[in-house]
Steps between C-alpha positions, in 0.01 A plus 500: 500500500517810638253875416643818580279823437645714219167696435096381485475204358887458365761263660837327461559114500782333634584167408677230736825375373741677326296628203273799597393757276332846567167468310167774571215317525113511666410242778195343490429322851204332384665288268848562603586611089769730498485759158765629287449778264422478159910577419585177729411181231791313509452218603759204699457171646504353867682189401824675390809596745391795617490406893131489499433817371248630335292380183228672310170359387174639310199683619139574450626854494624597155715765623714370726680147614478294824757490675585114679750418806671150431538314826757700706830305582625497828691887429506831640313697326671754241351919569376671229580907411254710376701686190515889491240699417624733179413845569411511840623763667783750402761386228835321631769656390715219504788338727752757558822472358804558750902543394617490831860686382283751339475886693214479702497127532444539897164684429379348204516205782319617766203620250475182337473351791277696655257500237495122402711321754653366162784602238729396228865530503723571186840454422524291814816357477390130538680355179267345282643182466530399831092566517469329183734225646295443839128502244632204290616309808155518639361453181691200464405399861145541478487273162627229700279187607294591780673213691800642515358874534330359824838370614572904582210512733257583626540838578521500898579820450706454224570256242266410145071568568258427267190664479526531895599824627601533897353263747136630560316398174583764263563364096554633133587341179871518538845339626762628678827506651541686815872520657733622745689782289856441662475125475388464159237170529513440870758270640242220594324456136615397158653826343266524199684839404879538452651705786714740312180574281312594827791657700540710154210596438421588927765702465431686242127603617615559864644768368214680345325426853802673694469806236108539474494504910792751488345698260171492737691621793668783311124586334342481839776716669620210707837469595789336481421454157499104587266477777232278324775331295687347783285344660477263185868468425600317851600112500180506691244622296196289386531538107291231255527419113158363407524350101114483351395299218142554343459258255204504235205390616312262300179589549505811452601433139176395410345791640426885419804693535345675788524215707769500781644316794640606796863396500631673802184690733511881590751557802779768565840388620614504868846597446638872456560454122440230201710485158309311260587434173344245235439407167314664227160331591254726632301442803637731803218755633527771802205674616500870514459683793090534403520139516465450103710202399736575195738308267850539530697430095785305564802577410822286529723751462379676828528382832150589704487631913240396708461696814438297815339509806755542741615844282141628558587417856848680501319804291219526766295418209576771226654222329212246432520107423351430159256231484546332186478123321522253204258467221519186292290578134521289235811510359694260366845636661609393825561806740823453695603755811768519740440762786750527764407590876714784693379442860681619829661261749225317705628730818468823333243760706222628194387834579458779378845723457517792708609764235127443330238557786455864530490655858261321720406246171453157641586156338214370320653179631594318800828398550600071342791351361580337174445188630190583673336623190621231318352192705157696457560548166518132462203449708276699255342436126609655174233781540500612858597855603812352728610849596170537693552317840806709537273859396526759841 
């Protein structure tokens, strides 16, 4: 079991195994009791499959209900989000809404960017059947046995994870898929998606990468026009296609509906760009710039971009990574996302381009490769600040 300080007095449980739910409650340490609010009465038992979970029992105190761990399995433990305050702080205006053939496009941008890191794109040009082809492959995969599911893994980097995410203890309630984009499932594993579905769909959503960066450059002033865009087009560059599947979770169906699990923790992306796009099961949140976290609607007929570090690098930092995550509630609708990756080759030089430090401006960062950033990447958890080591 593990306490984290929201506020006096109010915590957050997280329950070993794959069933954890985000519950308020008072700590007693005299008696070890933990108590839910009056709203929190339902009630469910140890003995059923929830991992070891959580169950609830009666109390002397009439207004409220204990709160019991069930002998932890052997599991990592599963974090726990603490959902959004409403009306804290200034309104959000919402995720703005980019037509990148539109007049303007270039600016519109840069400003979305710069003010959330974060930004839908319409009339993208990705057809919607070959997204809708690649979601009921995955679908299809992830309703498999888990015997043969684990036959694509584990993910070493890539390959099928469950629950698992990277190598250095981070979890969530969620499966995934994560593959090489130009060779579809990875030539060692089982292919549990069709090639042509992958190599379609890749296709298809490198090119809203190659137009959001040139877009950037021609916002920012940069040129040639394809000066970010390049150095993700190359035979060598490092580009990804990670497939998510956030399936119900069961306990949280016998819970209030304010109860959530973490399905994939708070991080930002190390690349220069993400394209994510997913069913229409809620769950993404970014946090804004004052650090409030917000949800983001989905919306299948958009395709989402997710600014990464190694932009905020190239932008000397007036581009910003957006730190942003998962939220399993209780739903009874499986969230399914694919986001695909545009990193540079593993040789390429990040720093910051000449044409946007001003005369005598230094880099606000020292000078790494890809590759570099990369390996520490992979050395770090979900919820580290990676860029920091590599801060002037």
């Amino acid at each position: 079991m593990q306490r984290r300080s929201l506020h006096p007095r109010s915590f957050r449980i997280a329950a070993s195994g794959p069933a954890a739910a985000a519950l308020p409650y008072i700590y007693e340490p005299r008696t070890e009791a933990l108590h839910l609010p009056p709203t929190c009465t339902t009630r469910a038992r140890a003995d059923q499959p929830y991992g070891g979970a959580l169950f609830l029992g009666g109390t002397t105190n009439p207004g409220s209900t204990m709160v019991v761990l069930a002998k932890p399995p052997a599991l990592d433990q599963i974090s726990l989000v603490r959902s959004p305050e409403p009306g804290a702080g200034p309104p959000f205006p919402g995720v703005p809404a980019v037509d990148l053939s539109a007049p303007g496009a270039a600016l519109a941008v840069v400003d979305a960017c710069e003010r959330f890191g974060f930004f839908k794109v319409v009339n993208h040009g990705v057809p919607a059947g070959v997204a809708d082809r690649l979601e009921a492959e995955a679908v299809a995969f992830f309703a498999r046995p888990q015997a043969e599911k684990d036959a694509s893994g584990p993910a070493d980097p890539l390959g099928y994870g469950c629950k698992r995410i990277g190598r250095n203890g981070d979890t969530g309630w969620l499966e995934y898929l994560l593959l090489a984009a130009d060779q579809g499932a990875g030539a060692s594993l089982p292919a549990p998606l069709s090639g042509d579905a992958v190599s379609e769909y890749v296709g298809a959503v490198r090119g809203v990468a190659a137009s959001v960066l040139e877009a950037v450059a021609e916002g920012l002033g940069v040129a040639p026009r394809d000066a970010l865009s390049r150095m993700v087009a190359g035979a060598a560059s490092d580009r990804a296609l990670r497939v998510n599947h956030y399936p119900p979770c069961p306990l949280l169906q016998r819970l209030p509906d304010s109860c959530s699990v973490t399905g994939f923790g708070e991080h930002t992306d190390p690349q220069l760009v993400s394209v994510l796009r997913s069913n229409d099961t809620a769950g993404l949140q970014l946090a804004l710039r004052d650090g409030r976290w917000v949800p983001v609607p989905p919306d299948r007929d958009a395709v989402f971009v997710i600014v990464g570090d190694s932009l905020e690098v190239l932008t000397n930092g007036r581009l910003k990574s957006v730190r942003h995550r998962v939220v399993v509630a209780n739903s009874r609708k499986p969230r399914v996302s694919m986001i695909y990756f545009a990193g540079p080759a593993p040789a390429q030089r990040m720093a910051p381009l000449p044409e946007l430090l001003g005369r005598g401006e230094q880099g606000l960062y020292r000078d790494f490769t890809w590759g570099d950033y990369k390996k520490a990447a992979y050395r770090t958890r979900l919820g580290d600040n990676r860029l920091d080591p590599f801060r002037v």
